[in-house]
Structure formats: structure tokens, C-alpha cells
C-alpha positions as CSV (number, residue, x, y, z in Angstrom):
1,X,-20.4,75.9,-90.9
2,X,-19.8,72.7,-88.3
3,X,-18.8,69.6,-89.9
4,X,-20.9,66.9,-90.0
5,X,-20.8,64.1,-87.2
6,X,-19.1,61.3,-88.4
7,X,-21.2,58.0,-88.7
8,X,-19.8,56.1,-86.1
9,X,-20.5,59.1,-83.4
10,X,-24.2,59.4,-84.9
11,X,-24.8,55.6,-84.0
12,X,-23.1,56.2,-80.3
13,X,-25.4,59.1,-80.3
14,X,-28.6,57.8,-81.2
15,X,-27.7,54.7,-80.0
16,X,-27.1,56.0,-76.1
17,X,-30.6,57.9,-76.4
18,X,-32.4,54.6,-77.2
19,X,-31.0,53.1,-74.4
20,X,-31.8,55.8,-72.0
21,X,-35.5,56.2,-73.4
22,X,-36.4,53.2,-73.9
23,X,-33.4,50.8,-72.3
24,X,-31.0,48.6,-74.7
25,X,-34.0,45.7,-75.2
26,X,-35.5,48.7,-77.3
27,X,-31.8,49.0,-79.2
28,X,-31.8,47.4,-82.8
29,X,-30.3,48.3,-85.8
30,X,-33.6,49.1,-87.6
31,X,-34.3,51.7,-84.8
32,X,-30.9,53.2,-84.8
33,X,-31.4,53.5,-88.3
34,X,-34.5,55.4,-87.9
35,X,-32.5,58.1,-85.2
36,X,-29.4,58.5,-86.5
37,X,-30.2,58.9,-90.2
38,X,-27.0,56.2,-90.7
39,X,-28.0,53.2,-92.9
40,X,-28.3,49.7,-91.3
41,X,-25.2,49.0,-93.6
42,X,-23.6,51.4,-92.0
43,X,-23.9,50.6,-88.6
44,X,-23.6,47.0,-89.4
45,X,-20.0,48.4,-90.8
46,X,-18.9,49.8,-87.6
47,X,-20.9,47.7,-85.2
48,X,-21.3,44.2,-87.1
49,X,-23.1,42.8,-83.5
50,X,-25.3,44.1,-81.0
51,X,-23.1,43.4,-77.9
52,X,-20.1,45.5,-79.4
53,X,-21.8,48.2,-79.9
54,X,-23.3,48.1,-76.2
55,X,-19.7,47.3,-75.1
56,X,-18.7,50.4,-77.3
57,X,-21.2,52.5,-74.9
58,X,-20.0,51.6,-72.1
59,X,-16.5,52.3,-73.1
60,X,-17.9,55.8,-73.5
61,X,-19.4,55.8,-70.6
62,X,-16.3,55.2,-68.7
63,X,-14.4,57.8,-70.5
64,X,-16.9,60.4,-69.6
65,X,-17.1,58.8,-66.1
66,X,-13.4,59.3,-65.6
67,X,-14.2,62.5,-67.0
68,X,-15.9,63.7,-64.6
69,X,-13.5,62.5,-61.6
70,X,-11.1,64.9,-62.9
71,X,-13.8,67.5,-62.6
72,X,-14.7,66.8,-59.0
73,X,-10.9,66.3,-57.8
74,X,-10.2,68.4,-55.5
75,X,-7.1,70.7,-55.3
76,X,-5.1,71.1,-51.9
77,X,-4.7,67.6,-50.8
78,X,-2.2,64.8,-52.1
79,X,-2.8,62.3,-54.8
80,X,-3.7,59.6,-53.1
81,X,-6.4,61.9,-51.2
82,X,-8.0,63.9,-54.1
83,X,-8.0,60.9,-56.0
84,X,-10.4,58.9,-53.3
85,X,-12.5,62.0,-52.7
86,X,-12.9,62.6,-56.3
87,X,-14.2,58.7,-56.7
88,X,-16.6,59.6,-53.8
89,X,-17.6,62.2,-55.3
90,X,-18.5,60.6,-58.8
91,X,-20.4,58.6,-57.2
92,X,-22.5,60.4,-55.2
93,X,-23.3,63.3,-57.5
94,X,-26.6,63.8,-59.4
95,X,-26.3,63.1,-62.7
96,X,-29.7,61.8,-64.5
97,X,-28.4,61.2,-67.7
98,X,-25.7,58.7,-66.4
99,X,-28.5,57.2,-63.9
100,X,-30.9,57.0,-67.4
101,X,-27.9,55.5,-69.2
102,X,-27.4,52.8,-66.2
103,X,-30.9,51.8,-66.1
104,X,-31.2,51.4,-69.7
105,X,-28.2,49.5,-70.2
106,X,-29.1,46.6,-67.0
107,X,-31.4,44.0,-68.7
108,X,-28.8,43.8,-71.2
109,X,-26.1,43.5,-69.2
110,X,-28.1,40.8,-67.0
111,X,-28.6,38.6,-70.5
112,X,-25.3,38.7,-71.7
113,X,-22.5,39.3,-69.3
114,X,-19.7,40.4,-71.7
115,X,-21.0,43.6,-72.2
116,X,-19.2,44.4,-69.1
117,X,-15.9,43.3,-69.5
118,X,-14.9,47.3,-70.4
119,X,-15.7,47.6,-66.4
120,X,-13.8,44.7,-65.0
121,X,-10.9,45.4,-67.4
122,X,-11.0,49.3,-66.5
123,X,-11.7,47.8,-62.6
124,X,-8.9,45.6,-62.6
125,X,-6.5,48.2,-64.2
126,X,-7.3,50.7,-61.3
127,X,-6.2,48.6,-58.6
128,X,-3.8,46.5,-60.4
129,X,-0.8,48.3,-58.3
130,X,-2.6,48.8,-54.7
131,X,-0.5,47.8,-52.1
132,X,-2.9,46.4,-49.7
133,X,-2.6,47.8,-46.2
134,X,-4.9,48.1,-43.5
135,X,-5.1,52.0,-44.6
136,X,-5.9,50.8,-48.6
137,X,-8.7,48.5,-46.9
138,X,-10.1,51.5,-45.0
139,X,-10.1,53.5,-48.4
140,X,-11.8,50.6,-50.0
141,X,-14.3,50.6,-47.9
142,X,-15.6,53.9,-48.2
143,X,-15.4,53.6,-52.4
144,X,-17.6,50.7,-51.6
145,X,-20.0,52.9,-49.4
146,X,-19.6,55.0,-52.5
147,X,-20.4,52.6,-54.9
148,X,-23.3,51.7,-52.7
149,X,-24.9,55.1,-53.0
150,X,-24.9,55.5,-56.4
151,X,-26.8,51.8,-57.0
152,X,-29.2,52.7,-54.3
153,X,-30.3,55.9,-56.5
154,X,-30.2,53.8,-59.3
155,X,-32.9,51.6,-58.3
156,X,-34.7,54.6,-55.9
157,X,-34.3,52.3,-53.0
158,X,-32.4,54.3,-50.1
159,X,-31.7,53.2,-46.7
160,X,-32.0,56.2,-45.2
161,X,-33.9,60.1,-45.4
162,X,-33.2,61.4,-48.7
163,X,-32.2,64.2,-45.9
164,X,-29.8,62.8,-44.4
165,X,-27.9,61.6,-47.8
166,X,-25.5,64.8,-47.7
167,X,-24.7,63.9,-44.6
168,X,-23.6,60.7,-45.3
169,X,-21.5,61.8,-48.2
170,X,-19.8,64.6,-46.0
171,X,-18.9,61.8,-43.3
172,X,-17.4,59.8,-46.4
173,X,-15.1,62.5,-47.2
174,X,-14.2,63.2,-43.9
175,X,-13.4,59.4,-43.2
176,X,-11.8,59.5,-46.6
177,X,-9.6,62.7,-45.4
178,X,-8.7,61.2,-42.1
179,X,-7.8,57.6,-43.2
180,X,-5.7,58.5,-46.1
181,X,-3.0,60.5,-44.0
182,X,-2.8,58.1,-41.3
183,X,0.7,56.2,-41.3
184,X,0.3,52.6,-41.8
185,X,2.5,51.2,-44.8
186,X,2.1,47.6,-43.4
187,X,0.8,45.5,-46.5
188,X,-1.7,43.5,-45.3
189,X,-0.3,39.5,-46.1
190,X,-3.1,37.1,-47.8
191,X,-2.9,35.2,-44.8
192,X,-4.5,38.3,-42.7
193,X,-7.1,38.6,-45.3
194,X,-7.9,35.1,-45.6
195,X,-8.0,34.9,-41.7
196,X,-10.4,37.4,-41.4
């Protein structure tokens, strides 16, 4: 016989469903209560506010975001490669739950900002050691384009056919293939940046 979920997982786990249902203005501890069978002592233990246990989900939601990148990371190309195509690809994939999970969570994050700071912090960590070149800039681009695909499925508001989506995304990988093996180790100096 399973063990039990522990309490703290129970409130993540009713907690997310809430969120996706219903979005995280529906999220209070009387209705958490009610779904995960965990008193409101309880999750007033291990969550005394509302914003750290939103922060707390979205925390797990990076962890299963980063998750999946390993999932979609392609084999047979080099680090640097595999680890933009795998960004691209996380992304770009369907994945409802997640898209659910985004949705729910945006009025929240509109009202109180530092529900977010698990992204920046996670954001600013991944690119904390980029050498800027005009290759990195190229590769930041397309995780931009990326990044642009994924929040025009969030809100349902594409800027082109539906049809020709997989299209795009193959032309991203390709651009992603091609631009990370060209040579160009020349950092690019703030002065360039600032100049263009």
C-alpha cells in the first residue's frame, strides 16, 4: 500500500488544480481546504500567505518546465546546440495543462508582481554567464521568437494559419542549427549594443 501524500504536496496539488480551473483569484485557503482534505491550519503552517504559496507553484512549475527541456533535448548536436533547440522546443510544444496553469496564474501575477521573482531569478541565472556575441544575439533572438509562440497560444491570438505554425517552428530550429555553429567569438561591447 502507497504512502500517503504528504501535506504540503496535497496543498501544491489541489492548490495548482484551483488555479487551472478556476485561476488563482478562485485560490483561498477555505477552498484549498475543501480539495485537499488538509486543514486551514495546516496550510496556513506551510504556506502562512497567499503569495508564497503562488510563488511556491511557480517554483514547481519551473522545475517541471526545466523538466521537460531535458526531455525534448536532442542528442547528436553540441551543448550549446541541443540546449537552444531544446528551449525552442519547450516552448513551442502542446502542453494544455501548463497553458491552463499560465492562464490561471496571470491576474495574480498582474496584482502582485512578486509572485514572479522565481522567473526573473531562474531568468537571470540562465544567462548570468552569456558572453554576448553577435552569434548569442542571433540565438536570443529565436528564444524570443520562441517565447513569442508560446504567449500567442496562451492568449489564442496567432499571427499566422494555425497551418503554418509547424513551419515556423521547423525554420526556428533550422536558424537555431545554423547560427549556433557559425564562428563568431567576438563579444559584442556595450557600446555596440547601446549604438544600435
Amino acid at each position: 500500500m502507497g504512502r500517503k501524500p504528504a501535506a504540503r504536496q496535497k496543498i501544491m496539488d489541489a492548490s495548482r488544480q484551483i488555479v487551472m480551473e478556476r485561476g488563482a483569484g478562485c485560490l483561498t485557503f477555505d477552498e484549498i481546504a475543501d480539495v485537499s482534505g488538509v486543514t486551514r491550519g495546516g496550510i496556513t503552517y506551510h504556506f502562512p500567505t497567499k503569495q508564497q504559496l503562488l510563488q511556491a507553484l511557480v517554483y514547481q512549475d519551473i522545475a517541471q518546465w526545466e523538466a521537460i527541456e531535458d526531455e525534448l533535448r536532442p542528442d547528436g548536436y553540441s551543448d550549446e546546440t541541443a540546449d537552444l533547440l531544446a528551449y525552442i522546443r519547450t516552448h513551442t510544444h502542446d502542453d494544455q495543462d501548463r497553458r491552463r496553469f499560465v492562464t490561471g496564474m496571470l491576474g495574480a501575477i498582474t496584482l502582485d508582481p512578486p509572485i514572479m521573482e522565481p522567473v526573473r531569478d531562474h531568468e537571470k541565472k540562465r544567462f548570468e554567464d552569456v558572453v554576448w556575441t553577435d552569434r548569442t544575439l542571433r540565438q536570443q533572438l529565436l528564444c524570443m521568437a520562441a517565447v513569442g509562440l508560446f504567449w500567442s497560444d496562451i492568449f489564442d491570438c496567432p499571427q499566422s494559419p494555425k497551418e503554418i505554425r509547424p513551419r515556423l517552428i521547423e525554420l526556428l530550429e533550422q536558424l537555431a542549427i545554423e547560427w549556433s555553429t557559425e564562428d563568431d567569438e567576438t563579444p559584442t561591447t556595450k557600446k555596440k549594443l547601446q549604438d544600435t
